[in-house]
C-alpha positions as CSV (number, residue, x, y, z in Angstrom):
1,X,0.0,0.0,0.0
2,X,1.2,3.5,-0.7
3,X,2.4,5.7,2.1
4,X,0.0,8.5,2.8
5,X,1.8,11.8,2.9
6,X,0.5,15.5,4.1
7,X,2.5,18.6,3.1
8,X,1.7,21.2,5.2
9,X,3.2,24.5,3.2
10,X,1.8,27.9,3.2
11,X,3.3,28.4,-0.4
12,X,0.7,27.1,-2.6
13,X,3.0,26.6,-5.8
14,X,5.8,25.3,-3.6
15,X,3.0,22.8,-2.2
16,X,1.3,22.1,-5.5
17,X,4.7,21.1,-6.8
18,X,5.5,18.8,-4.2
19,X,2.3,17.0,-4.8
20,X,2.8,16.8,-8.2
21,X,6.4,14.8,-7.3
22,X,4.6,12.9,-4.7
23,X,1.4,11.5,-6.5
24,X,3.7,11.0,-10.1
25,X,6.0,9.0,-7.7
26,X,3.0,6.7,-6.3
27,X,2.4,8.1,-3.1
28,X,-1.2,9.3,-1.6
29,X,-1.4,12.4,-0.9
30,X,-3.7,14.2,1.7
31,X,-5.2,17.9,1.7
32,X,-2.6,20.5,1.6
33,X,-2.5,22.4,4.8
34,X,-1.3,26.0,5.4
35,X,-1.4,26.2,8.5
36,X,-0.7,24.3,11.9
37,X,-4.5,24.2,12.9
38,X,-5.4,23.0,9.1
39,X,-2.9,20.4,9.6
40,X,-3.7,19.0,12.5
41,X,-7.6,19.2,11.6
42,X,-6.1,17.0,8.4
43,X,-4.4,14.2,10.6
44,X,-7.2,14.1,12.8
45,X,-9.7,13.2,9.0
46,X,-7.2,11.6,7.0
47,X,-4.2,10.1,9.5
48,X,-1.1,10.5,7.3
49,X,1.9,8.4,8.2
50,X,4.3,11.2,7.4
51,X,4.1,14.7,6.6
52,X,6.6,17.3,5.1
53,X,6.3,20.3,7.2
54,X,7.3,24.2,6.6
55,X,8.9,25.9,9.7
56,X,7.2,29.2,8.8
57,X,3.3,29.0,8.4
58,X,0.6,30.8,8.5
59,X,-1.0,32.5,12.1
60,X,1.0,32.0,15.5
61,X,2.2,28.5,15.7
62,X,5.1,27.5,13.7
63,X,6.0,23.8,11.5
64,X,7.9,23.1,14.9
65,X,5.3,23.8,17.1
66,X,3.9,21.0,14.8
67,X,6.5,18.6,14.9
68,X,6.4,18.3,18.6
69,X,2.8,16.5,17.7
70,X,3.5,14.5,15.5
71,X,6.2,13.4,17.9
72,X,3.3,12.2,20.5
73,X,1.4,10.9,18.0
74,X,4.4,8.8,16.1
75,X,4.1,10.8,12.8
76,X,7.3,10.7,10.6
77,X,8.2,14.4,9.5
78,X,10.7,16.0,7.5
79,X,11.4,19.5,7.7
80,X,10.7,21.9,4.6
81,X,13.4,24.7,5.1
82,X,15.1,27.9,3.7
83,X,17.5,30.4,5.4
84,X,17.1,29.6,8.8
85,X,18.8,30.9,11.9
86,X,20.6,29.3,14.1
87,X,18.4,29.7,17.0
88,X,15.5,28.2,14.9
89,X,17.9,25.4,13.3
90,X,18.9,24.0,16.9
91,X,14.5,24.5,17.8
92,X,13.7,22.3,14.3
93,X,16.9,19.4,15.4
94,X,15.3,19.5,18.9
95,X,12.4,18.0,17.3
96,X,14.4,15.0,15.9
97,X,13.2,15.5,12.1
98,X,14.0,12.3,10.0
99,X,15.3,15.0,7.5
100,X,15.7,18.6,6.1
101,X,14.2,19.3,2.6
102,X,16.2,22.2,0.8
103,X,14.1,25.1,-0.8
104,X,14.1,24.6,-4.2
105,X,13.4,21.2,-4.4
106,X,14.7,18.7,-6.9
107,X,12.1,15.9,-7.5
108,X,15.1,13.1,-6.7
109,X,16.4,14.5,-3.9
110,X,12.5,14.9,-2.5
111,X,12.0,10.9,-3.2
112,X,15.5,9.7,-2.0
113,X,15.0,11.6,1.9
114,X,11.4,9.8,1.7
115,X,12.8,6.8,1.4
116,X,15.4,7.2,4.0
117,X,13.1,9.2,6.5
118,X,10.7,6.1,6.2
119,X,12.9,3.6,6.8
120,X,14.6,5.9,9.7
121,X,10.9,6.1,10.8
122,X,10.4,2.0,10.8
123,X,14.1,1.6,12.4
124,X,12.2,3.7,15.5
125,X,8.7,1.7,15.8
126,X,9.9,-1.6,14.9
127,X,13.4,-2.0,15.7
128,X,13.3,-5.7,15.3
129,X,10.9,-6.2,12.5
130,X,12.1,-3.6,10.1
131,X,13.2,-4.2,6.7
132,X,16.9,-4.3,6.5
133,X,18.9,-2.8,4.2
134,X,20.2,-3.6,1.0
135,X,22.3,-6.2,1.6
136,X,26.2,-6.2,0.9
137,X,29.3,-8.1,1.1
138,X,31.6,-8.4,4.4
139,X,34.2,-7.6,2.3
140,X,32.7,-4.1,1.4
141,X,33.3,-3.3,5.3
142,X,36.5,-4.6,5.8
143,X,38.4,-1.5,7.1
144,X,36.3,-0.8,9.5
145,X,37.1,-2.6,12.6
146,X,35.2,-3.0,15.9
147,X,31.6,-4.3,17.0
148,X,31.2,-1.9,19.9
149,X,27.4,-0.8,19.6
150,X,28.2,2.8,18.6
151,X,30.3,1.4,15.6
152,X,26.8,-0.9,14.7
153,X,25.7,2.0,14.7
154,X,27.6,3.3,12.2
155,X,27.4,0.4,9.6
156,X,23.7,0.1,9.4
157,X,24.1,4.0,9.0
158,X,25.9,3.2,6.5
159,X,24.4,0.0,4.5
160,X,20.9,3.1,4.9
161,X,23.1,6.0,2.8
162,X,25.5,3.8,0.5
163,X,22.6,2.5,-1.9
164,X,21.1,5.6,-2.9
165,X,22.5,9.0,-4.2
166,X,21.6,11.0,-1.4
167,X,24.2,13.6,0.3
168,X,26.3,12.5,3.5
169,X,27.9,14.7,6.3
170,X,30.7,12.6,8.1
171,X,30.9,14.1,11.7
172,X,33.6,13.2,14.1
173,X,37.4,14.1,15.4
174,X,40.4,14.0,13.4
175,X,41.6,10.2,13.1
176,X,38.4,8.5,13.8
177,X,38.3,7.2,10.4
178,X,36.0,9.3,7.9
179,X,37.8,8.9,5.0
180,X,37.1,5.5,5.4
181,X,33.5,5.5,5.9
182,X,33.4,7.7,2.6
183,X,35.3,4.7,0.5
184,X,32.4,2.3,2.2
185,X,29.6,4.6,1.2
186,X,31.1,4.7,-2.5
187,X,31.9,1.1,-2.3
188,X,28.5,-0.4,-1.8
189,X,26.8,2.4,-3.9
190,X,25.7,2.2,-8.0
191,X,28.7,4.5,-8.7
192,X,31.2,2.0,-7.1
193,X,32.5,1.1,-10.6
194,X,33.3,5.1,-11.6
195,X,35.8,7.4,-9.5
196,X,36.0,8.0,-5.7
197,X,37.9,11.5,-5.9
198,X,38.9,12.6,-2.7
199,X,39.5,16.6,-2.0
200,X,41.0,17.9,1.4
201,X,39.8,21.3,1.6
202,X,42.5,22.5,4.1
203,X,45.3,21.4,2.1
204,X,44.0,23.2,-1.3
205,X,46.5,26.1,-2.3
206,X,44.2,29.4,-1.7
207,X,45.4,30.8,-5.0
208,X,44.5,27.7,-6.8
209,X,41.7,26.2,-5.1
210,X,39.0,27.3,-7.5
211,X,41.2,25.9,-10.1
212,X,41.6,22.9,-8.5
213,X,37.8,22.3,-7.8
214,X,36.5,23.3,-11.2
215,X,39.1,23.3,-13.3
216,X,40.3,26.4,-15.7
217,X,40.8,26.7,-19.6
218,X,44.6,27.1,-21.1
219,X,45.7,30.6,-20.7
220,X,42.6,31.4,-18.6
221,X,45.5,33.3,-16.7
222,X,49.3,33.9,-15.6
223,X,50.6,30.6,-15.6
224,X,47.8,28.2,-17.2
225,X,50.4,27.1,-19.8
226,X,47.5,24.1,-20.3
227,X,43.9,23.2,-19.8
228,X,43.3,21.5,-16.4
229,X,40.2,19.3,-15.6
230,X,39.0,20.1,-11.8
231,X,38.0,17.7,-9.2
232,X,34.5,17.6,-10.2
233,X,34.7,17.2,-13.5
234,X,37.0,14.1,-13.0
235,X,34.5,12.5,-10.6
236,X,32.0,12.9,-13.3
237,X,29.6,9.9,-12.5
238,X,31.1,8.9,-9.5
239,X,31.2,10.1,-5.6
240,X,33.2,13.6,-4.7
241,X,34.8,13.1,-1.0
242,X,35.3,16.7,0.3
243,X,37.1,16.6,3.7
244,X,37.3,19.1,6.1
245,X,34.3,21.0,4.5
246,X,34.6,23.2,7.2
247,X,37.8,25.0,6.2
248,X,36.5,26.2,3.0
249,X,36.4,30.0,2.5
250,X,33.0,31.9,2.5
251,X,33.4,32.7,-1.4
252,X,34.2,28.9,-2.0
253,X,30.8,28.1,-0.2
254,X,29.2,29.6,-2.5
255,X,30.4,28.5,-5.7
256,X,30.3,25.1,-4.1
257,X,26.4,25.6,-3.1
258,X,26.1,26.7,-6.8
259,X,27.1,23.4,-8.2
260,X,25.1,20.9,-5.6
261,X,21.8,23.4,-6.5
262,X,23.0,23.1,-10.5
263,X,24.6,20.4,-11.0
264,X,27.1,22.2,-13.0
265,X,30.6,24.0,-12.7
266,X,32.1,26.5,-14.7
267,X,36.0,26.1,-14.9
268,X,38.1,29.5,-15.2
269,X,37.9,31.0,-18.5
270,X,35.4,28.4,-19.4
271,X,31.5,27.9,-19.8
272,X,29.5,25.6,-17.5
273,X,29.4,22.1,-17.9
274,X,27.1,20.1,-16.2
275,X,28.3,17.1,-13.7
276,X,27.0,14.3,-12.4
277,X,28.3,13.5,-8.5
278,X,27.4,12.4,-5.7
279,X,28.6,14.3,-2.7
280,X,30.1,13.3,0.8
281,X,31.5,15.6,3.2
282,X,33.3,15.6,6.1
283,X,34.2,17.9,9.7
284,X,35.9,17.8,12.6
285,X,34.2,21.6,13.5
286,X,31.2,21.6,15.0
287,X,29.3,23.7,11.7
288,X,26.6,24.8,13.8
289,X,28.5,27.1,15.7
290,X,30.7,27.7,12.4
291,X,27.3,29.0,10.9
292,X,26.4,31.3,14.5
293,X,29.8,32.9,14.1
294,X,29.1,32.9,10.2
295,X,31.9,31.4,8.7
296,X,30.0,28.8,7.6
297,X,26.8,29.2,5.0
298,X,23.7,27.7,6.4
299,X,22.1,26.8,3.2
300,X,25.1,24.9,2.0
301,X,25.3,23.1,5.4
302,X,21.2,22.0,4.9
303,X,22.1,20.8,1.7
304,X,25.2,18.7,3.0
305,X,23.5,17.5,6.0
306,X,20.9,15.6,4.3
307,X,22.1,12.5,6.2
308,X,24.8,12.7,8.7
309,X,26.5,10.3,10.2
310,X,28.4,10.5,13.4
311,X,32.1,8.9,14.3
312,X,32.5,7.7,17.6
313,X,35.8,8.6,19.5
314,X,38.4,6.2,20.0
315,X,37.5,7.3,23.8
316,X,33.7,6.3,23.1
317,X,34.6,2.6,21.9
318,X,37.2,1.3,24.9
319,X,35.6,-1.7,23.9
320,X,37.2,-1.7,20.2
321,X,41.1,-0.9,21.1
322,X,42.1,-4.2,21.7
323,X,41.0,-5.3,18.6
324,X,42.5,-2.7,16.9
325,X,45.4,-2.4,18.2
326,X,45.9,-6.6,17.3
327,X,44.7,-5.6,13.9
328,X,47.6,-2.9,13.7
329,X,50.0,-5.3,14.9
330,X,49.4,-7.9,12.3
331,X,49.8,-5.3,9.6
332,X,53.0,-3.7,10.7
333,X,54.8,-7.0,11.9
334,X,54.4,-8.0,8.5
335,X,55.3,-4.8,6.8
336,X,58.7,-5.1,9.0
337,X,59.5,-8.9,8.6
338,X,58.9,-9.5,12.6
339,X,57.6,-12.5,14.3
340,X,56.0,-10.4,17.3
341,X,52.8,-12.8,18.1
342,X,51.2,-9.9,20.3
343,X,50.9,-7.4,23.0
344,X,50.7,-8.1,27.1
345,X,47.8,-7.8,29.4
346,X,49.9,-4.9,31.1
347,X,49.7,-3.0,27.5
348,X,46.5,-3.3,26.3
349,X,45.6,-2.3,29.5
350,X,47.7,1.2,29.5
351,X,45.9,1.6,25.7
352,X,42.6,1.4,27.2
353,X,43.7,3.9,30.0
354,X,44.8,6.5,27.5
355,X,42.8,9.1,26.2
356,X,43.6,9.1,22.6
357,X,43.3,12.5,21.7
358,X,44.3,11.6,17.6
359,X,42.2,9.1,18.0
360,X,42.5,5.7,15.9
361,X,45.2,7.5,13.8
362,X,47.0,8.1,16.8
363,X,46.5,4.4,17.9
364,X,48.1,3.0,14.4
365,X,51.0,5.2,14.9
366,X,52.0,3.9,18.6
367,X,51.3,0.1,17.4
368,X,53.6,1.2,14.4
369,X,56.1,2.9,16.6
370,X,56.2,-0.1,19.3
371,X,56.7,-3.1,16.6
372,X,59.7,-1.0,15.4
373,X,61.0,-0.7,19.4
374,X,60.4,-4.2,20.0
375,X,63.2,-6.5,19.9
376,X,61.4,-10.3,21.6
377,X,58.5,-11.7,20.2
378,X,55.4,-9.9,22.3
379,X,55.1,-6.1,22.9
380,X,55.3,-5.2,26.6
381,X,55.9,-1.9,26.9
382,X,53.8,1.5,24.7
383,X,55.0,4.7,24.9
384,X,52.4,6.6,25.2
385,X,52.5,11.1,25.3
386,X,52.4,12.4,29.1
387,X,48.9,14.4,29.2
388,X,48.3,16.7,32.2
389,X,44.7,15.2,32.5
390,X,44.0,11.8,32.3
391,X,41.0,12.6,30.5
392,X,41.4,14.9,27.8
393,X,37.9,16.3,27.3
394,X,38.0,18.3,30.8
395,X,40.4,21.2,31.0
396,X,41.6,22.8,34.3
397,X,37.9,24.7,35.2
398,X,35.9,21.7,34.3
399,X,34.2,22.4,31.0
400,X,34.7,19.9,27.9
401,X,37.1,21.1,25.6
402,X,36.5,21.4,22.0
403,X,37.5,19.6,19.0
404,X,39.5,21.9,18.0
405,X,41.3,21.8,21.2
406,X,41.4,18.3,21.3
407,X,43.3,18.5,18.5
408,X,46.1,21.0,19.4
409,X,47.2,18.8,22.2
410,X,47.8,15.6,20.1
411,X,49.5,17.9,17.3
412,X,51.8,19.6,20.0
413,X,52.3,16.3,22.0
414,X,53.9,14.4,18.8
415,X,55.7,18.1,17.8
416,X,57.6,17.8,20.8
417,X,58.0,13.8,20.8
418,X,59.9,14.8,16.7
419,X,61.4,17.8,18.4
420,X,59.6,20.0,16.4
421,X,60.2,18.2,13.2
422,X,57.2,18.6,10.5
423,X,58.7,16.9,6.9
424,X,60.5,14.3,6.4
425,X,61.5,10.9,8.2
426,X,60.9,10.9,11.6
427,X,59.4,14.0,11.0
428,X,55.6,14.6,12.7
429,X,53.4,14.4,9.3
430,X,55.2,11.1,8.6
431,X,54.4,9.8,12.4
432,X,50.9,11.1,11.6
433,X,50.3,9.8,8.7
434,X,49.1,12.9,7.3
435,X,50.8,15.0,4.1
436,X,53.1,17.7,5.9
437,X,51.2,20.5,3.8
438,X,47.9,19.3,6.0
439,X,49.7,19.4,9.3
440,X,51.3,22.9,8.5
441,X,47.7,23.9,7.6
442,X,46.4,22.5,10.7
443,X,49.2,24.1,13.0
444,X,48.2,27.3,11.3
445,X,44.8,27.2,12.0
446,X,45.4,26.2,15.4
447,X,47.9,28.7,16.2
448,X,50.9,26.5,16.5
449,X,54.4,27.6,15.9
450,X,57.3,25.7,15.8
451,X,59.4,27.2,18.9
452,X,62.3,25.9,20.8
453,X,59.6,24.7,23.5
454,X,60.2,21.5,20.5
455,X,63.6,21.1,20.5
C-alpha cells in the first residue's frame, strides 16, 4: 500500500509542486494544509503516516510547534526549510526531524530523503521487525574494525546511505576514520565502478583552489600554460569526498552551493558544464556554531547535512582498542618482517587507560612505533605522550574542551616527541600519517608555531 503523505506548506506553488512529485512517484497524498491548525484538523480526517512540514506557516504556531505533535502521535516528519537561523535550526533538530528538505526542491532528492526518512521512521517503531537494508558483502566493510554498539551504529548508517544517491555529512574528530567510511559509502553504492575523488579542503592552495575544484581553460590566466580538468569534472559519475568541509572560505561556499543546486561547474575562462556527482563531506568543526559565528553558509550546510552520520571517539569505543590495536600489529609485523605474536595484558591495559586525543590515527601510529621498538616476540611496553589530565575532554575549570582543542594537544604532544620536526622521516606528518602541507595547515589554524619549547 502507498504511504500517505501530508505537506503542510503555506506556499501554494511550492506545495502544488511537491504534490505533483509525490502523487507521479505513487504516493497518496492528503489535503494541503497551510497552517498548523489545518494540519492538525487534516491528521485528525485523513491520518497520514508522514508529513513534510514548513517551519514558517501561517497564524502563530510554527511547523515546529507541529513537529512536537507528530512526535506524541508517532508521525514521521521532514522538515521543509530555507535560510534559517541558528536559534530556529537548533529549535527544528530539537524536534528529531528524519530530514531537512532544501528550498528549491529537486524531485530526486524529495524521493530519496522519503525513502530514507521512512525507513529511519520503521528503524524507530519496529526495531526488530524492520526491513533491513540492502544487503552487501563483508568484504565491502573490511576497514572498518570493531563491533562496539556505537560502531553498529555506524554500519547500518551506512548499509541506509550507501545505496542511494543522497548527500552524507561525516561528523567526528580527526583520526576517527572518515575517510574511510566515505570509500564504504562509495563502495557499496551504484557508482562504485566510476571514480571516488577525494579533496582535502584544508590542504587546497588558496590561489589555486578554485582551479583545483573546477578546473580552468589554457591561458585562462598567468601561468595556465594548459587546460586542467577540476575535481569535479573528474568525478563525473562517481562520488566527490570533500574533507574538512569546514575549512572552506566563505566565497568557495558559494560556488560550491552553486554546483550541488546546478549540478554544474564552470571552470576558469570556461563555460559551464554540467556534472553528475554524488557528494560526501566531512568535519571535525562543530558547523553549527561555524554558521552562528558565520563562517560557515547555512544553506550549503542543509544541503550537505541531508544524512549525517556520526564517528565515535576512540575514547567512546574502549571496547574496540584491543581489537584494533591486534589488527595494527598484524599489519605492521608483516610490513617489518617481525615475528611479534602480540601485546601483554599490562599494554593493552595502558591503551585502554589512554585518552587518545588523535584518535584511531594516533592508535596505528603507537602500534607502528612499538613493533619497530620491540626486539622479543610480544610487545610489553607503549609509549604513550604524558597528558596533564588523564582525560582529555575536561580542562583545568571543568568544561569539555572542543575539537579543536582536542586537537592541538595531540598535534603539539607528537611536535615535541619529533622535536619539532614537521617533513620528512621521523618527521611529525610522517608519524601522523598525514601530508606535511595538512599538518602545516592545521598548525596554522590552530595557532601553532614551531618554537624551541620543541627542541
Amino acid at each position: 500500500m502507498a504511504i500517505k503523505i501530508l505537506i503542510v506548506e503555506d506556499l501554494y506553488i511550492e506545495a502544488n509542486s511537491l504534490r505533483t512529485i509525490l502523487r507521479k512517484a505513487g504516493y497518496q497524498v492528503c489535503s494541503i494544509a497551510s497552517s498548523v491548525n489545518e494540519g492538525i484538523e487534516i491528521i485528525e480526517k485523513e491520518w497520514p503516516e508522514l508529513v513534510l512540514l514548513d517551519i514558517h506557516l501561517h497564524g502563530k504556531l510554527t511547523g515546529i510547534d507541529l513537529a512536537k505533535i507528530l512526535r506524541t502521535k508517532k508521525i514521521a516528519f521532514v522538515y521543509l526549510s530555507a535560510d534559517l537561523n541558528k536559534q530556529i535550526l537548533d529549535a527544528a533538530k530539537a524536534t528529531r526531524p528524519y530530514g531537512f528538505l532544501v528550498k528549491p526542491f529537486r524531485e530526486k532528492d524529495v524521493l530519496v530523503a522519503l525513502d530514507v526518512a521512512w525507513y529511519l521512521h520503521q528503524q524507530d517503531q519496529e526495531p526488530v521487525c524492520s526491513p533491513k537494508p540492502e544487503s552487501v558483502s563483508p568484504g565491502d566493510f573490511k576497514e572498518i574494525i570493531g563491533a562496539g554498539k556505537s560502531m553498529n551504529k555506524v554500519l547500518d548508517n551506512i548499509k541506509i546511505a550507501g545505496p542511494s544517491d543522497i548527500s552524507v555529512l561525516i561528523l567526528g574528530e580527526s583520526g576517527t576514520g572518515k575517510e574511510l567510511v566515505a570509500q564504504c559509502i562509495h563502495r557499496i553504492s551504484s557508482r562504485k565502478m566510476q571514480p571516488f575523488i577525494v579533496v582535502n579542503c584544508a590542504a587546497l592552495p588558496a590561489n589555486l583552489v578554485e582551479s583545483e575544484l573546477f578546473g580552468h581553460e589554457k591561458g585562462a590566466f598567468t601561468g595556465a600554460a594548459e587546460k586542467r580538468i577540476g575535481k569535479f569534472e573528474e568525478g563525473h559519475n562517481g562520488t566527490i569526498f570533500l574533507d574538512e568541509i569546514g575549512e572552506l572560505s566563505p566565497d568557495l561556499q558559494i560556488k560550491l552551493l552553486r554546483v550541488l543546486q546546478e549540478r554544474e561547474v564552470e571552470p576558469i575562462g570556461g563555460k559551464k558544464r554540467k556534472v553528475n556527482v554524488r557528494i560526501i563531506a566531512a568535519t571535525n568543526r562543530r558547523l553549527e556554531e561555524e554558521i552562528s559565528t558565520g563562517r560557515f553558509r547555512l544553506d550549503l550546510y542543509y544541503r550537505l547535512n541531508v544524512f549525517p552520520i556520526h564517528l565515535p571517539s576512540l575514547r567512546e569505543r574502549k571496547e574496540d582498542i584491543e581489537v584494533l590495536a591486534t589488527h595494527f600489529l598484524t599489519i605492521y609485523t608483516k610490513r617489518e618482517n617481525k615475528a611479534i605474536t602480540g601485546l601483554t595484558d599490562q599494554v593493552i591495559n595502558a591503551l585502554e587507560s589512554y585518552s587518545w586525543p588523535g584518535n584511531i590515527r594516533e592508535l596505528e601510529n603507537i602500534i607502528a612505533r612499538s613493533v619497530l621498538l620491540t626486539s622479543g616476540n610480544i610487545i610489553d611496553m607503549v609509549e604513550l605522550p604524558v597528558c596533564q589530565d588523564r582525560n582529555p575532554d575536561m580542562n583545568r575549570t571543568g568544561n569539555v574542551k572542543t575539537i579543536s582543542e582536542n586537537e592541538r594537544d595531540y598535534i603539539v604532544a607528537i611536535l615535541k616527541r619529533c622535536g619539532g620536526k614537521v617533513n620528512g622521516i621521523g618527521g611529525a606528518a610522517e608519524l601522523m600519517n598525514i601530508p606535511p602541507s595538512t599538518l602545516k595547515s592545521r598548525m596554522k589554524k590552530l595557532g601553532i608555531e614551531r618554537k624551541n619549547e620543541f627542541l
